[in-house]
C-alpha positions in Angstrom: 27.1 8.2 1.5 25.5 11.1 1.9 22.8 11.8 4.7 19.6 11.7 2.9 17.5 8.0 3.6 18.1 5.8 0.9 15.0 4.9 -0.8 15.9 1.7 -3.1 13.0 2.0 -5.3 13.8 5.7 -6.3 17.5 4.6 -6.9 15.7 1.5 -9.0 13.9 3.7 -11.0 16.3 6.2 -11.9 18.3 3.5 -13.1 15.4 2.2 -15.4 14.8 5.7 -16.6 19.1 6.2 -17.7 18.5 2.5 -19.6 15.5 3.6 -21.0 17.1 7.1 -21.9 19.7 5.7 -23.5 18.3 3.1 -26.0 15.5 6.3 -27.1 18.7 8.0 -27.4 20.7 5.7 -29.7 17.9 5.0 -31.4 16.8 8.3 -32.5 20.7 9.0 -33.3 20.4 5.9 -35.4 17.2 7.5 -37.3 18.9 10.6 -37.6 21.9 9.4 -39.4 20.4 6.7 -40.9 18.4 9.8 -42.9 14.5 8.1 -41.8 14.1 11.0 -39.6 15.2 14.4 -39.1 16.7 16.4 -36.5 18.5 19.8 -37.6 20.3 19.8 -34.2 22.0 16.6 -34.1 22.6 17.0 -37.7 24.8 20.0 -37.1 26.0 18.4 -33.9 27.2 15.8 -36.1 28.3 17.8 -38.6 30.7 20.2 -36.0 31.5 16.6 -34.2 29.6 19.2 -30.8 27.5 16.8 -29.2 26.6 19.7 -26.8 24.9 21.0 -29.9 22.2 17.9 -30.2 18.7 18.5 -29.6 16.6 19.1 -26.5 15.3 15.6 -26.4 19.3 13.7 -26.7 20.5 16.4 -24.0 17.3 15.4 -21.5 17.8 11.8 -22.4 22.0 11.9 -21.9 21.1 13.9 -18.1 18.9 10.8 -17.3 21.7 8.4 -18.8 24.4 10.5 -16.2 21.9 10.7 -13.8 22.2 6.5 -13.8 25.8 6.4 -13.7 25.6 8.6 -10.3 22.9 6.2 -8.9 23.9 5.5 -5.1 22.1 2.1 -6.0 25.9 0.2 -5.8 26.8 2.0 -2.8 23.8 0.8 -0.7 24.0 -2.6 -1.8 28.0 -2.7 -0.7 26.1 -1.2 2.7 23.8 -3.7 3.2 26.1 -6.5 2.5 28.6 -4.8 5.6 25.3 -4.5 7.7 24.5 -8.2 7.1 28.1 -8.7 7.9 27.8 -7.7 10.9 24.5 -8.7 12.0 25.9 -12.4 10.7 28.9 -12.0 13.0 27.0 -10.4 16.1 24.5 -13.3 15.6 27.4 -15.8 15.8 28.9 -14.7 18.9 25.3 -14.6 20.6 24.8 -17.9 19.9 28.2 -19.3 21.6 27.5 -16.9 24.2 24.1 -18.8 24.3 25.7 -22.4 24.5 28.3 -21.2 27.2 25.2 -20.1 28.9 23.6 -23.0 28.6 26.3 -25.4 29.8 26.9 -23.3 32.7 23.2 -23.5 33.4 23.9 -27.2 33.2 26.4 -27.2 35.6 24.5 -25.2 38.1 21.6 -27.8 38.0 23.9 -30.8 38.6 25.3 -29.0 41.0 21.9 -27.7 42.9 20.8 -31.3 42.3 23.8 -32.8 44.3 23.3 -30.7 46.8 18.9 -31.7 47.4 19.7 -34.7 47.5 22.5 -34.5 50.1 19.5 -32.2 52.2 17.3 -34.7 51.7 19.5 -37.6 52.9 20.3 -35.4 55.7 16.7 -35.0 56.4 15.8 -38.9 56.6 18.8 -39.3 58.9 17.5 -36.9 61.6 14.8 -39.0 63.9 11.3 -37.2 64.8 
């Protein structure tokens, strides 16, 4: 991925603007060839079978259609999945570390415990 901070709603909106592109684009290659509308360019684009030949507007729309198909959209979302991956696992090992840290907190009390109350047995034995 390259170095550049991924903004997702750029990525979103260049994705809206290729599906957007390419229905204005099939549609105005339907009214072209249907004959309700015309367009000398895409005519003789047709006609030479030279889509490189189409008009101005179907070549802006088809680099906004590409521009969709290169949309790093995908790619961050297979990012954030491995980032949530690990955050998950990391999480998971905290929280056994946390337990095992807790029962040996545990321990130390029984065993701090044990050892007031032998001190304070002692204490009571010793006369004033």
């Amino acid at each position: 991925m390259p170095d550049r901070q991924f903004d997702a709603r750029a990525e979103i909106e260049i994705l809206r603007t290729a599906l957007a592109a390419s229905h204005q684009q099939t549609a105005h290659m339907h009214q072209v060839f249907g004959g309700w509308e015309e367009c000398a360019p895409c005519e003789k684009a047709n006609d030479e079978c030279d889509g490189d030949l189409a008009c101005d507007k179907h070549s802006a729309w088809q680099k906004q259609v590409e521009a969709g198909h290169r949309s790093r959209a995908e790619v961050a979302v297979d990012r954030l999945r491995a980032e949530l991956l690990e955050a998950t696992t990391k999480l998971e090992i905290a929280e056994r570390r946390n337990t095992d840290l807790a029962d040996q907190l545990d321990e130390r009390t029984r065993q701090l415990s044990g050892l007031l109350s032998v001190l304070d047995f002692d204490e009571k034995a010793v006369p004033a």
